[in-house]
C-alpha positions as CSV (number, residue, x, y, z in Angstrom):
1,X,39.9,33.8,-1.6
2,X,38.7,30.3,-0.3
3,X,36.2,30.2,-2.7
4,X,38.4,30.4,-5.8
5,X,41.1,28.1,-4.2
6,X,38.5,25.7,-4.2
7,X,37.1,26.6,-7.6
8,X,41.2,26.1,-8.8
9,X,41.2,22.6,-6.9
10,X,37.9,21.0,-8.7
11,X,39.0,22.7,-12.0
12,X,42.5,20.9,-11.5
13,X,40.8,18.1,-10.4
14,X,38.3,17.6,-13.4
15,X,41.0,18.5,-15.9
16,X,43.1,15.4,-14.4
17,X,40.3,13.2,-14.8
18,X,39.2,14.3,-17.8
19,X,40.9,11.4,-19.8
20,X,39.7,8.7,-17.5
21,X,36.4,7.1,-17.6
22,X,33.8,6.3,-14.6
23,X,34.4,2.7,-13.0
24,X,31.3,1.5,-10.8
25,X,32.3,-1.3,-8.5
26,X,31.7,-3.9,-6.0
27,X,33.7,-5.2,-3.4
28,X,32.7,-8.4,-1.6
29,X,33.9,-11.3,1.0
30,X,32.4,-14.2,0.0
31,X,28.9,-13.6,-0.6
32,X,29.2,-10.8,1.6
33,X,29.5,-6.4,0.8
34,X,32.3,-5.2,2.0
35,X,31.1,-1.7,3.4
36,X,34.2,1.1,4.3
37,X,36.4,-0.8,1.9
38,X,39.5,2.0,1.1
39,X,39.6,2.1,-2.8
40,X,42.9,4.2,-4.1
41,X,43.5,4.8,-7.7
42,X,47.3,4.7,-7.2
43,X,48.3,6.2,-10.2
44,X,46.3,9.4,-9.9
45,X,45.8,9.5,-6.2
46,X,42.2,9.7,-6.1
47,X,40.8,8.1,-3.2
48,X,36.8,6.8,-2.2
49,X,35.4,3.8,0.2
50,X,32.6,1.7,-0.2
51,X,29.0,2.3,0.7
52,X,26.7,0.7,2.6
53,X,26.4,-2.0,0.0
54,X,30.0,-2.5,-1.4
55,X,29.7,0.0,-3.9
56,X,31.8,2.5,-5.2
57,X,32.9,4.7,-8.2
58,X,36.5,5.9,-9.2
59,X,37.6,7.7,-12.3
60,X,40.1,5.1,-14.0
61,X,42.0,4.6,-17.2
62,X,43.8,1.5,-18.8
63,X,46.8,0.9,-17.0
64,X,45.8,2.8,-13.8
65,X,46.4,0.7,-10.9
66,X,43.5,0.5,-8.2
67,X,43.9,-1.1,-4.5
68,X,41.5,-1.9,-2.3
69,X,42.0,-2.4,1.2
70,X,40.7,-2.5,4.7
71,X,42.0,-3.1,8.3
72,X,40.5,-6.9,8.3
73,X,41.1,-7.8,4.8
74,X,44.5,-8.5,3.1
75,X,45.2,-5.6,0.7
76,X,44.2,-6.4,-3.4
77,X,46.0,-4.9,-6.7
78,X,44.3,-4.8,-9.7
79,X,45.3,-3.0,-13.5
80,X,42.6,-1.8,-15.2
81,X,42.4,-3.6,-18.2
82,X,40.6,-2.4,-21.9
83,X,38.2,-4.7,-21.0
84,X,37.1,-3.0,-17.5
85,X,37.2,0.5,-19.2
86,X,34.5,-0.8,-22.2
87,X,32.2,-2.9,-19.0
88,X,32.7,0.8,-16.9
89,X,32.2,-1.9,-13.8
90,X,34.5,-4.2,-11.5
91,X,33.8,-6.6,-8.8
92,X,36.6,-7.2,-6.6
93,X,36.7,-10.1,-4.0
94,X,38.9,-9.8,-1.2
95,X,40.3,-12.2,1.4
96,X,40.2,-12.1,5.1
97,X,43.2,-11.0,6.9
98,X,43.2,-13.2,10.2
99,X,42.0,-16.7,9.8
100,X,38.6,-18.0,10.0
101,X,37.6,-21.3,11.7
102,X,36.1,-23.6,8.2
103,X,33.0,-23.0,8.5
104,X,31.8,-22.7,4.8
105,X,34.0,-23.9,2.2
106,X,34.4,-22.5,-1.5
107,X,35.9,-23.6,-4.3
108,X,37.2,-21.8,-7.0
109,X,34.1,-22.8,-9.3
110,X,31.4,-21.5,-6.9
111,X,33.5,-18.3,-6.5
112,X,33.4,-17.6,-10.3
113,X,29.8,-18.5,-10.6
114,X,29.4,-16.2,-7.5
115,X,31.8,-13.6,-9.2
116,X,29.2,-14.3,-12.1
117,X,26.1,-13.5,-10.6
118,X,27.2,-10.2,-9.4
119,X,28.2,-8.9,-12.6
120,X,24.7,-9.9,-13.4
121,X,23.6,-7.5,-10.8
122,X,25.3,-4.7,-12.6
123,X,23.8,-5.4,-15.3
124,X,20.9,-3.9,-14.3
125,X,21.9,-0.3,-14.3
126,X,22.1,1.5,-17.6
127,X,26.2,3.1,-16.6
128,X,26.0,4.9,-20.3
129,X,23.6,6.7,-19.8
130,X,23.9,7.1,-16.7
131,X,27.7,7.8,-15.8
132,X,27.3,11.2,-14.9
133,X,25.4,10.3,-11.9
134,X,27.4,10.3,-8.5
135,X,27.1,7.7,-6.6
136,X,26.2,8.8,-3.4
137,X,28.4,7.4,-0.3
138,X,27.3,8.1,3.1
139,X,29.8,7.1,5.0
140,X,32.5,10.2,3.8
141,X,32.4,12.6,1.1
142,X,35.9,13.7,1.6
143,X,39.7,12.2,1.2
144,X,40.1,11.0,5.0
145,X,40.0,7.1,5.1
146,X,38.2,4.6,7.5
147,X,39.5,4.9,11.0
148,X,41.4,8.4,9.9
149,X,44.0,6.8,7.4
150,X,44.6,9.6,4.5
151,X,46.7,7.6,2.1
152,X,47.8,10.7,-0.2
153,X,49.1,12.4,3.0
154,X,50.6,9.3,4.9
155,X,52.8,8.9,1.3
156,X,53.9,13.0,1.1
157,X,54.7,12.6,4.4
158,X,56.5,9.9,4.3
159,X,58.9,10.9,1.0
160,X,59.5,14.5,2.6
161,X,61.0,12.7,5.7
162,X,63.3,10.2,3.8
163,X,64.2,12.7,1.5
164,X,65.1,15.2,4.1
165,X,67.7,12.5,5.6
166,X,71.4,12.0,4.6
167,X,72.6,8.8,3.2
168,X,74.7,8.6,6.5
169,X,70.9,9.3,8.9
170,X,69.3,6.8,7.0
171,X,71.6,4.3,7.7
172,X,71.3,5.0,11.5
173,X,67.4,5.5,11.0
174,X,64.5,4.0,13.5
175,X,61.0,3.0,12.4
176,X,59.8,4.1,15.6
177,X,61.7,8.1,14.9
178,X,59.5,7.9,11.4
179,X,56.2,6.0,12.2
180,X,54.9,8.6,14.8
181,X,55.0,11.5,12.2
182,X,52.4,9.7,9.9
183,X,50.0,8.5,12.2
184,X,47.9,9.5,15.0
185,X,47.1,7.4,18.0
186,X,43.6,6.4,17.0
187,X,45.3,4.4,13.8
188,X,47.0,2.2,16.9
189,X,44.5,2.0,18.9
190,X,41.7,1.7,16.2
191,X,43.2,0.3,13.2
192,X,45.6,-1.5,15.3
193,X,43.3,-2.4,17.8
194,X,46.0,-1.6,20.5
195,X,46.1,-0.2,23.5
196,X,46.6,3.2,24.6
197,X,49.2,2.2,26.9
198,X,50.8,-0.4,24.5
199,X,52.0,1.9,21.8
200,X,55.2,3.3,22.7
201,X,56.2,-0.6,23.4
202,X,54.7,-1.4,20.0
203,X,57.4,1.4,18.3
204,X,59.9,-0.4,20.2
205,X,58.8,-3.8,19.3
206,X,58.9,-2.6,15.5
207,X,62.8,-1.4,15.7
208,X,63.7,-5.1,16.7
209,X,61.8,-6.4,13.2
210,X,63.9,-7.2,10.3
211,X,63.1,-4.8,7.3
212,X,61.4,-1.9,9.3
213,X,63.8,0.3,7.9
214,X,63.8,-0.9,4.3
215,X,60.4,-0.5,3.6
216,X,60.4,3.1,5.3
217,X,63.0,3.6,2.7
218,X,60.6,2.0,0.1
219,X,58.3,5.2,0.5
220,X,55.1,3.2,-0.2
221,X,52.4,3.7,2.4
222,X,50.5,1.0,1.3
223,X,53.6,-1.9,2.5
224,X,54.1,-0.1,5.5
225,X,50.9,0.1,6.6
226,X,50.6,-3.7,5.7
227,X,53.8,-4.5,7.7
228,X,52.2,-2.8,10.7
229,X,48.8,-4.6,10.7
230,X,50.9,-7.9,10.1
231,X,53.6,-6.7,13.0
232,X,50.1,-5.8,15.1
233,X,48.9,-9.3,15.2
234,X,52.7,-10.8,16.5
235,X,52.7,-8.2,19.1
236,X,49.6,-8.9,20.6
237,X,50.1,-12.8,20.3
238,X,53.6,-12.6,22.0
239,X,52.0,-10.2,25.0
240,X,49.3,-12.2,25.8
């Protein structure tokens, strides 16, 4: 029986992404790979991270919308466009979440000559003839996230619970009723970079902040999780 609900899943799963073509990618910080990176085709759910040198793959069509994000760099957007679908490869650079002392400076001319040179690199792989090759990822072969963030089931999780509630529950609602439901403590203490002891507080902490509700209500796992890494960082500066 397991073996045909699995053979039913990757048939399901190859017919959805039978109309979309393979996308080979890089992400990068500055002239850095940025490994574990969380890339999310949001339109079709699919989900993969970065390997060991910034690379990844992801079935994609024009229009689909692709975000890449991580716990130390600000979450990025991007459509693919025709002209991404005809390359069959992206590079993506991403900005750092918590500011850096100026050490090295870079203008906007050396970034696209930067952004340049590693489309170069692509170059050197033959992706037509190639594209059927998986790219192989040894940091997870399954959905679960970095630091045990599933994005498809943090989002079903989160529209069952506000669609379970009343107009008159939601208006009475608390972050901190909602938030435990979707996460386990290792998200606080890992992603967060919390302490054990400080997450019950945190929960509290998050009630008092304007909008915690709203974007709860929003059903997007990708803001909320954003609020909470932002909401992280005030907590810890305020209680140190």
């Amino acid at each position: 029986m397991r073996i045909k609900i699995l053979f039913l899943f990757l048939s399901l799963q190859f017919a959805y992404n039978q109309d979309r073509e393979l996308i080979q990618g890089k992400v990068i910080y500055r002239n850095i790979n940025v490994v574990a990176a969380n890339v999310i085709n949001n339109t079709s759910q699919n989900t993969t991270i970065t390997d060991d040198l910034g690379e990844f793959q992801i079935y994609a069509r024009e229009g689909d919308e692709i975000i890449f994000s991580s716990v130390q760099y600000i979450i990025r957007t991007v459509r693919i466009t025709d002209e991404i679908i005809k390359n069959k490869r992206l590079t993506i650079q991403i900005n750092e979440r918590i500011q850096e002392l100026d050490e090295v400076v870079i203008t906007p001319d050396n970034t696209e000559k930067f952004l340049d040179l590693k489309e170069e690199e692509f170059k050197g792989f033959d992706y037509i003839a190639d594209k059927s090759t998986r790219v192989q990822n040894n940091l997870t072969e399954t959905r679960q996230l970095k630091n045990g963030v599933d994005f498809v089931n943090i989002f079903k999780l989160l529209k069952t619970i506000i669609d379970s509630k009343s107009e008159e529950e939601k208006e009475s609602l608390l972050a901190s009723e909602v938030i435990p439901y979707l996460f386990e403590d290792d998200f606080f203490t890992e992603s967060l970079l919390l302490a054990s002891s400080q997450i019950v507080d945190f929960l509290i902490y998050i009630d008092s902040r304007p909008n915690s509700v709203d974007i709860l209500l929003e059903k997007n796992q990708f803001l909320l999780i954003d609020f909470l890494l932002n909401e992280s960082i005030r907590y810890k500066e305020i209680n140190e």
